[in-house]
C-alpha positions in Angstrom: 24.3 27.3 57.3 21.4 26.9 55.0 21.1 29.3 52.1 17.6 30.7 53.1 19.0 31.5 57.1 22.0 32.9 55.2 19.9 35.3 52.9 17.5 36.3 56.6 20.5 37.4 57.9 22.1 39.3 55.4 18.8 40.9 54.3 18.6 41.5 58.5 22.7 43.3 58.2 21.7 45.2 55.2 18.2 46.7 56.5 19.6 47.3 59.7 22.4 48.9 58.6 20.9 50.8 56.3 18.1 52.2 58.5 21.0 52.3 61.8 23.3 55.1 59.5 20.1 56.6 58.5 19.5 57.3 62.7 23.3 58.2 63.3 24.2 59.9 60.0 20.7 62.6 60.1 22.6 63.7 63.3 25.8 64.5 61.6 24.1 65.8 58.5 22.4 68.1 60.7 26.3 69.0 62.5 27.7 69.0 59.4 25.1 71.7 58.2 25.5 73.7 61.2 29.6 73.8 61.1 29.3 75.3 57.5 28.5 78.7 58.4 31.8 78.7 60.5 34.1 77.5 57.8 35.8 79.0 54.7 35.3 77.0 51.9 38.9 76.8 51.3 39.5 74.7 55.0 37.0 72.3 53.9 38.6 71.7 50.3 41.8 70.9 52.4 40.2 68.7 54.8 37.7 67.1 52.7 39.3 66.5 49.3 43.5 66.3 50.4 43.3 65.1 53.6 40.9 62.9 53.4 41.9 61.5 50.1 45.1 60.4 52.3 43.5 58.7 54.8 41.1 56.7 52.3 44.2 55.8 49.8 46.0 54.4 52.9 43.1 52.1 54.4 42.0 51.3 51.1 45.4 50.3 49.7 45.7 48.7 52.9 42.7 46.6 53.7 40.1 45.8 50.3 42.3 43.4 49.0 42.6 41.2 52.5 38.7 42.0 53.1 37.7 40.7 49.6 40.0 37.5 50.1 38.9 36.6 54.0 35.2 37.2 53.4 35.5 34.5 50.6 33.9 30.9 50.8 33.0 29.5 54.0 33.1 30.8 57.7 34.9 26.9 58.7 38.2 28.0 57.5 41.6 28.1 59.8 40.9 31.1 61.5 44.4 31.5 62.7 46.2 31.6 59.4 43.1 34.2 58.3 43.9 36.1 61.3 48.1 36.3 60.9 47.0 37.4 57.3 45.1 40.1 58.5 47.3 41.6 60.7 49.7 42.5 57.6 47.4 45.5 56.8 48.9 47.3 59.7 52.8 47.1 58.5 51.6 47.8 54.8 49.1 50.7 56.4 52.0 52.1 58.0 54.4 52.0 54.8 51.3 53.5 52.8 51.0 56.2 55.2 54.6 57.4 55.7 55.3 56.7 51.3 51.9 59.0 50.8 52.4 61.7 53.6 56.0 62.7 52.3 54.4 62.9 49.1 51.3 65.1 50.2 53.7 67.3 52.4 56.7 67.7 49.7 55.4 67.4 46.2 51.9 68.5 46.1 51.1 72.1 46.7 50.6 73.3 50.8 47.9 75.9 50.9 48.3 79.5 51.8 48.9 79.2 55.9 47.2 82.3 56.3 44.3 80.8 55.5 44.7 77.1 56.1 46.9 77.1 59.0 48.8 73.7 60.8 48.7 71.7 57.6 51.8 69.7 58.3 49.9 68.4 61.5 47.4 67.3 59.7 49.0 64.8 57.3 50.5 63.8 60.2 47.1 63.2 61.8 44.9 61.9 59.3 48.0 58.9 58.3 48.0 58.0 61.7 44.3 57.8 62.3 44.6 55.3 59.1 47.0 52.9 61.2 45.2 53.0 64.0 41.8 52.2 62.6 43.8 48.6 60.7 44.1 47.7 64.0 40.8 46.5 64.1 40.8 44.9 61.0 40.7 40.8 62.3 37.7 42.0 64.6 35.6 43.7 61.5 36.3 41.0 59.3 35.2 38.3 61.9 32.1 40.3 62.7 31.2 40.4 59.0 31.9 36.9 58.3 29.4 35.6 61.2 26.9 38.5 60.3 26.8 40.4 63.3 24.0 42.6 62.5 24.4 45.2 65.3 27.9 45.6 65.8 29.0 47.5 62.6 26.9 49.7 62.1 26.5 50.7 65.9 31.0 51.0 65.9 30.7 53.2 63.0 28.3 55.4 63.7 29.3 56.4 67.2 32.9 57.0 65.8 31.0 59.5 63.3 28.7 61.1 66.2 31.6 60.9 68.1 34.0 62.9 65.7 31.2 65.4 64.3 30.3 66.2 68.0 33.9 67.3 68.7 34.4 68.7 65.3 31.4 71.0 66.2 32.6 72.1 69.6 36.3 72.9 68.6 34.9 74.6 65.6 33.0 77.0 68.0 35.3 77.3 71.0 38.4 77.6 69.0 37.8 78.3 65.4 41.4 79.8 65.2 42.8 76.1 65.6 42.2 75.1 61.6 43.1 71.9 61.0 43.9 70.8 64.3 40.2 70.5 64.8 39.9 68.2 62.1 43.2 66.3 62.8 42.1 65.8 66.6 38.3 64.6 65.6 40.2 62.4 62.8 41.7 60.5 65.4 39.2 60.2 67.5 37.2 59.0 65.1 39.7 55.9 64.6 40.3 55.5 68.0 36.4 54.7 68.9 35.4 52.6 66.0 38.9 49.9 66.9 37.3 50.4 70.4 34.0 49.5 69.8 35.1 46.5 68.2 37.8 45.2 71.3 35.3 45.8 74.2 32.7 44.0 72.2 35.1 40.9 71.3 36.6 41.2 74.7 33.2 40.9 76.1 31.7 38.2 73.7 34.5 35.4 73.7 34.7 32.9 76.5 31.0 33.9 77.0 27.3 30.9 76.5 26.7 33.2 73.5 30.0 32.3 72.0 30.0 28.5 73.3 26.3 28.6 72.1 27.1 29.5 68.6 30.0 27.4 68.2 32.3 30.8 67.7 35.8 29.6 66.1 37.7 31.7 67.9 37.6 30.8 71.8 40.0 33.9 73.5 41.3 37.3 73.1 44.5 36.3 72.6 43.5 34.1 69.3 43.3 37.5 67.8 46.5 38.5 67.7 49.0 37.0 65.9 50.1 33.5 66.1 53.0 31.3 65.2 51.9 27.3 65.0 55.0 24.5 65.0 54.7 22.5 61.3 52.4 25.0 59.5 52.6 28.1 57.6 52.0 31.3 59.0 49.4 32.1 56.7 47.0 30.3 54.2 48.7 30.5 50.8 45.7 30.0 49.1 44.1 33.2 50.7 47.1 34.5 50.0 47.4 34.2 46.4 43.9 35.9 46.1 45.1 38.7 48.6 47.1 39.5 46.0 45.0 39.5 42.8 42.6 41.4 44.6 45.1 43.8 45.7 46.0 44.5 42.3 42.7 45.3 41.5 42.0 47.0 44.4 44.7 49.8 43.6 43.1 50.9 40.2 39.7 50.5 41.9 40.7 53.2 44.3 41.8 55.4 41.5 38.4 55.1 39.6 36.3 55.3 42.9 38.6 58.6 44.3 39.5 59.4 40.6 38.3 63.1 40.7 39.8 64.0 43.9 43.3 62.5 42.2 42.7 64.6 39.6 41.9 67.8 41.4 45.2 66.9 44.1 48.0 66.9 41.5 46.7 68.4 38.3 45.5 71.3 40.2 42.7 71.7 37.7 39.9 73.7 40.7 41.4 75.8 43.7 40.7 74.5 47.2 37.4 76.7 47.4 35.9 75.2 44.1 37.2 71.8 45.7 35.3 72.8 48.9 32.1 73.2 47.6 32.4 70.1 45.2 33.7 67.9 47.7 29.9 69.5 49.9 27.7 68.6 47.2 29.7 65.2 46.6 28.9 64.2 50.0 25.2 65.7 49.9 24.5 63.5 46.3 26.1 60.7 48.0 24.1 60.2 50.8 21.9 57.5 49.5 24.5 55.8 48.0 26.5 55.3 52.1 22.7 55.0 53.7 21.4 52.5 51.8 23.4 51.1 48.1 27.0 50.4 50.1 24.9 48.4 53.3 23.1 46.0 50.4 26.2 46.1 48.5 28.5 44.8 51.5 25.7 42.3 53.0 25.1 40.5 50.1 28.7 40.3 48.6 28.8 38.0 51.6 25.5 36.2 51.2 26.4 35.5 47.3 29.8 34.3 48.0 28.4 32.2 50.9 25.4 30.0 48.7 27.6 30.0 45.0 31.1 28.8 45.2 33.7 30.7 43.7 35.3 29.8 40.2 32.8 26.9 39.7 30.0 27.1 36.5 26.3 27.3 37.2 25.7 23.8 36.2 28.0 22.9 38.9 26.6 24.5 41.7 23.6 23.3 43.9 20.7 24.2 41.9 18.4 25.1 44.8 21.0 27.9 46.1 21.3 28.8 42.3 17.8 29.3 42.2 17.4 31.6 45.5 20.4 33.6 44.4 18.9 34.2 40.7 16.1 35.4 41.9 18.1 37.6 45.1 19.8 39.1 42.1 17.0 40.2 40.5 15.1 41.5 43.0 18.4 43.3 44.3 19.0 44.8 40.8 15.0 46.3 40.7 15.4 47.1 43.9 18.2 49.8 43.6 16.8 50.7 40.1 14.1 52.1 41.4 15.9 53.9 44.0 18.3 55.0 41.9 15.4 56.2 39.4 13.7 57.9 41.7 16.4 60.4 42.9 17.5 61.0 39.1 14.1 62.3 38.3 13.1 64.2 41.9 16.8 65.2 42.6 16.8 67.6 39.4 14.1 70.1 40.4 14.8 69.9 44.1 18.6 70.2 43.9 18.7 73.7 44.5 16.3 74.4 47.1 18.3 71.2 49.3 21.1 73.0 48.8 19.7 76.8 50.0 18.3 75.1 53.2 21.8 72.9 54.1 24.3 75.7 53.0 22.9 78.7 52.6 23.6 80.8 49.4 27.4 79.7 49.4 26.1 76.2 48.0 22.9 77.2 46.3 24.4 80.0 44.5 27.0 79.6 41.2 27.7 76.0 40.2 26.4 74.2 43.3 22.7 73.2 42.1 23.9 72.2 38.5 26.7 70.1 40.4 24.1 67.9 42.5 21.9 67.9 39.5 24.3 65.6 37.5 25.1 64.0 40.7 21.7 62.9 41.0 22.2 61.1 37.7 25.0 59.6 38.7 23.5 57.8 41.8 21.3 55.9 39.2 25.2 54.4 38.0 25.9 53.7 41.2 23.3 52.2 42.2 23.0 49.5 39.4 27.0 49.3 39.4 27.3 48.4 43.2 24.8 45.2 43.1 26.2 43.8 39.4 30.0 44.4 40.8 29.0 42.8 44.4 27.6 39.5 42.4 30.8 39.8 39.9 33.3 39.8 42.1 31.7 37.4 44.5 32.1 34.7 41.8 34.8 35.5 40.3 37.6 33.2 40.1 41.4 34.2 40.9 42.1 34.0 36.8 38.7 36.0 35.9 40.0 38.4 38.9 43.6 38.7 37.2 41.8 38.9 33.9 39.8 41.5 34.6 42.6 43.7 36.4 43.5 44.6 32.7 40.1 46.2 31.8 40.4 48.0 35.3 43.5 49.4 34.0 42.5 50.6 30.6 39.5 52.2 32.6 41.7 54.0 35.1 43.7 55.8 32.4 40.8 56.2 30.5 39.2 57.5 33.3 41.8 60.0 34.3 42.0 61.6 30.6 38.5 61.9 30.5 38.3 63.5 34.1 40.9 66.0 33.0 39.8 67.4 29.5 35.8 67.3 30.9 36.6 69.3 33.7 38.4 72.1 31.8 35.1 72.3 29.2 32.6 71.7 32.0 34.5 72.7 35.0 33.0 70.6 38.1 30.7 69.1 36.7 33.3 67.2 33.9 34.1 65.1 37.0 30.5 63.7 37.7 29.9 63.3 33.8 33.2 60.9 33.9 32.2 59.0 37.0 28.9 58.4 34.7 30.7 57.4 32.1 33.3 55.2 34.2 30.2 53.6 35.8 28.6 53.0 32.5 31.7 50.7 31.2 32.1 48.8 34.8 27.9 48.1 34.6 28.5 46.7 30.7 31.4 44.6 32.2 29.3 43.3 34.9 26.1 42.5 33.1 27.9 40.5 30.0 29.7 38.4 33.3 25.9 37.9 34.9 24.6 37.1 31.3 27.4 34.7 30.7 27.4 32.9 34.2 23.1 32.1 33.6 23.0 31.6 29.9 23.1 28.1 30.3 20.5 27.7 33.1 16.5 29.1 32.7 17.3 31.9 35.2 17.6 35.5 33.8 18.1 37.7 36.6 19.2 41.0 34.3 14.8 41.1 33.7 15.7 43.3 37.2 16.8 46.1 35.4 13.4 46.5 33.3 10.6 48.2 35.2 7.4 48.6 34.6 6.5 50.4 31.5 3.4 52.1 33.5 5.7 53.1 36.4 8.6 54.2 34.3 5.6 56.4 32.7 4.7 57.9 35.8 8.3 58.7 36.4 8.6 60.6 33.2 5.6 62.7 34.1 6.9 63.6 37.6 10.2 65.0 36.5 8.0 67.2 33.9 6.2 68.6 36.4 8.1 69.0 39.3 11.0 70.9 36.5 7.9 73.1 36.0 7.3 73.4 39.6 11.1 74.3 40.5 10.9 77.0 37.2 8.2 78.8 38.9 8.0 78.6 42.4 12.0 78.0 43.5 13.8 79.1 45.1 14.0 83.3 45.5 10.0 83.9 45.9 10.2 83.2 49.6 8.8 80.5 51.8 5.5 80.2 50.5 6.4 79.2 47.3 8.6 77.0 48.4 6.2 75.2 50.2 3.9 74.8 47.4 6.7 73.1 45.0 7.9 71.3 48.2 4.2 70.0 47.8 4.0 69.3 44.6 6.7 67.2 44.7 5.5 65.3 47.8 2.1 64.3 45.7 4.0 63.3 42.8 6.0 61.2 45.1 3.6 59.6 46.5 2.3 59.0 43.3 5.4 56.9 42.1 5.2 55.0 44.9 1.6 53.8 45.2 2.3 53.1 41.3 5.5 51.1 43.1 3.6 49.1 45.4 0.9 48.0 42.4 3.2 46.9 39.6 6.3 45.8 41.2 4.4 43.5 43.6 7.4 40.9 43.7 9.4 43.1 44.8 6.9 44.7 47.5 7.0 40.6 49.2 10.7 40.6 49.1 11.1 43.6 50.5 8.3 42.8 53.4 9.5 39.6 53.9 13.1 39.4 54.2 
């Protein structure tokens, strides 16, 4: 496939994914909002910072590594050996699940019972909606390989519509069940994404679109595992980097989940305090699932599809060299000025987002502060996700071994820092870490990217400089919407809210007519692709 049909179709997954979970996830933002007023803040630190933790250690442990390895280098591969390496997440999801649930039911502490009842069943639950969701694994990977724009995002979010909507109803019919709502809605959840992914490869091979596209794999049955006479059962090779990814993947998980490690066995907040942490962690992140992890997971595959692996840029074709240079750049201003443009409007609107999804039990104590230095931390995220998407897409299996070292120092450096800013800022010590974790993994990035292009006329890091006249106009904006927030937000009723809700929307607008007439490079990518 040639690069530029290659970069339409990712730039097609990533926009349609993004603007898909925008559709899907407004509907279970709006749930989500609505099942607040029926919870105690300690159920939802339970569910949303222990249990959940579980379930994303297991799949994560589980799956990155074999995803990072199979979505490597070209789509004509053996896809039987890919496939019979696959299917190991499951046995390794199940160890993972039954090693980490003794641990979460016998060494960590069980909440009061009174008041976060059936807890045992829900370890239970949300380890074996992990397993079931591996299930699917050698379907999502072959779906992501071939760039099927559709079918993710559609699996995904009905399994979210379809576990919010159930959440919702058990909430209000039976609020007395606890975390048997959550377990049951976990499950579910599981259960419809593998099945979205079956019908649609049951349905799709053996069909003229399959034939037509030249589809490696021809039947149902080449999905499962199979044994072929005189070769191996797997490719060593993918294998081997399996492995070192693995490796990597495991301290990865305890930087991306560090806080929620931290708050599990140091016991540094109680469940409440986790509760309304873990809200306005999900609230700040929003933009980062919508939009940064779509563009993030697209174009890992479009980068490691046009460069080859392990090879120098003098080696490569310098046409794709070219295209992907300037991809980079335009990715890297791209989620800049995203990122830029909730750090500066998220600080004086934190607080009144809060008051209108939560009521005063998130817009009251530590809440608006909270999503305040979360909004700063999206800015880190956003840059980190596109540097670390090119990084690791060229990496070789020595750099990736190499570099499994500096993920270690920054795990335990990480986790100290986690510990002693939290008792001096409380909540917010864990937001100011993941800045300064970010901070390190975007230095480590940048000196690869700088390294990779020195020797070639390309300098796609001139991506992370914007406009002097925009960044200008930014600076002005956060003055006066801060003013704005200071006198008319957010306990001199609706009127007043209104009229900062307005000045914001002017200086918006603003920033982006300033966008559209400085940053016009960007402006035709954006159009065109």
């Amino acid at each position: 496939m040639a690069a530029q049909d290659v970069l339409g179709q990712t730039a097609r997954l990533a926009s349609s994914s993004a603007l898909l979970q925008v559709l899907f996830r407004a509907v279970t933002f709006a749930l989500n909002a609505f099942t607040l007023r029926y919870l105690s803040r300690e159920l939802l630190g339970v569910v949303n910072v222990r249990l959940t933790l579980l379930y994303s250690t297991v799949v994560f442990l589980a799956r990155e590594a074999f995803r990072r390895a199979c979505l490597s280098g070209s789509t004509k591969r053996n896809w039987t050996k890919t496939i019979n390496l696959l299917w190991l997440t499951v046995p390794l999801g199940v160890f993972w699940s039954i090693f980490l649930g003794l641990v979460w039911l016998y060494l960590l502490e069980v909440p009061d019972l009174s008041v976060v009842p059936h807890y045992q069943a829900g370890v239970v639950a949300f380890g074996l909606s992990a397993i079931i969701e591996l299930l699917g694994e050698p379907c999502w990977v072959l779906a992501q390989a071939h760039l099927f724009v559709r079918l993710k995002v559609i699996a995904e979010s009905l399994s979210v519509v379809s576990k919010c909507i159930l959440t919702v109803t058990l909430v209000i019919l039976y609020p007395q069940w606890g975390l048997y709502i959550f377990s049951l809605a976990q499950v579910l959840y599981a259960t419809v994404l593998v099945m979205c992914y079956v019908v649609y490869f049951v349905m799709f091979l053996g069909s003229p679109e399959a034939t037509k596209k030249s589809f490696p794999v021809a039947r149902v049955k080449a999905l499962l595992p199979n044994f072929v006479e005189d070769e191996t059962f797997v490719n060593w090779k993918e294998a081997r980097l399996t492995w070192s990814f693995f490796k990597q993947s495991f301290l990865k998980q305890i930087l991306t989940e560090g806080e929620r490690y931290v708050m599990t066995f140091l016991n540094v907040l109680n469940f409440g305090d986790q509760g309304v942490y873990d809200i306005v962690n999900n609230l700040g992140s929003l933009v980062a699932r919508f939009i940064f992890l779509p563009i993030e997971e697209s174009f890992y595959v479009f980068f490691a599809k046009v460069l080859e692996r392990g090879k120098t840029v003098k080696d490569q074709k310098q046409d794709d060299v070219a295209m992907a240079a300037n991809v980079l750049e335009l990715l890297l201003k791209l989620v800049l000025l995203i990122g830029l443009t909730i750090t500066v409007f998220g600080y004086a609107y934190s607080q009144l987002a809060l008051d209108i999804y939560g009521g005063s039990m998130l817009s009251s104590g530590t809440g608006p502060d909270l999503l305040r230095c979360y909004s700063l931390y999206v800015l880190f995220l956003a840059v980190n996700g596109v540097t670390e998407c090119f990084t690791f897409a060229l990496m070789c299996k020595e750099e990736v071994d190499r570099y499994n070292f500096v993920m270690l120092a920054l795990s335990l450096l990480f986790l100290c820092i986690s510990y002693f800013l939290t008792h001096w800022q409380g909540s917010k010590g864990f937001i100011l870490a993941n800045c300064f974790n970010m901070a390190i993994r975007i230095a480590h990035s940048i000196h690869y990217i700088h390294d990779y292009f020195k020797e070639s006329t390309y300098r796609p890091l001139a991506g992370l400089l914007p406009s002097p006249f925009l960044v200008l106009i930014y600076t002005i904006s956060g003055a006066i919407t801060a003013f704005s927030e200071v006198f008319f937000c957010c306990d001199k009723g609706w009127m007043a809210r209104l009229i900062h809700i307005t000045v914001g929307a002017l200086c918006f607008a603003a920033t982006i007519v300033t966008m559209f007439c400085t940053e016009t490079k960007l402006i035709h990518f954006v159009r065109s692709q």
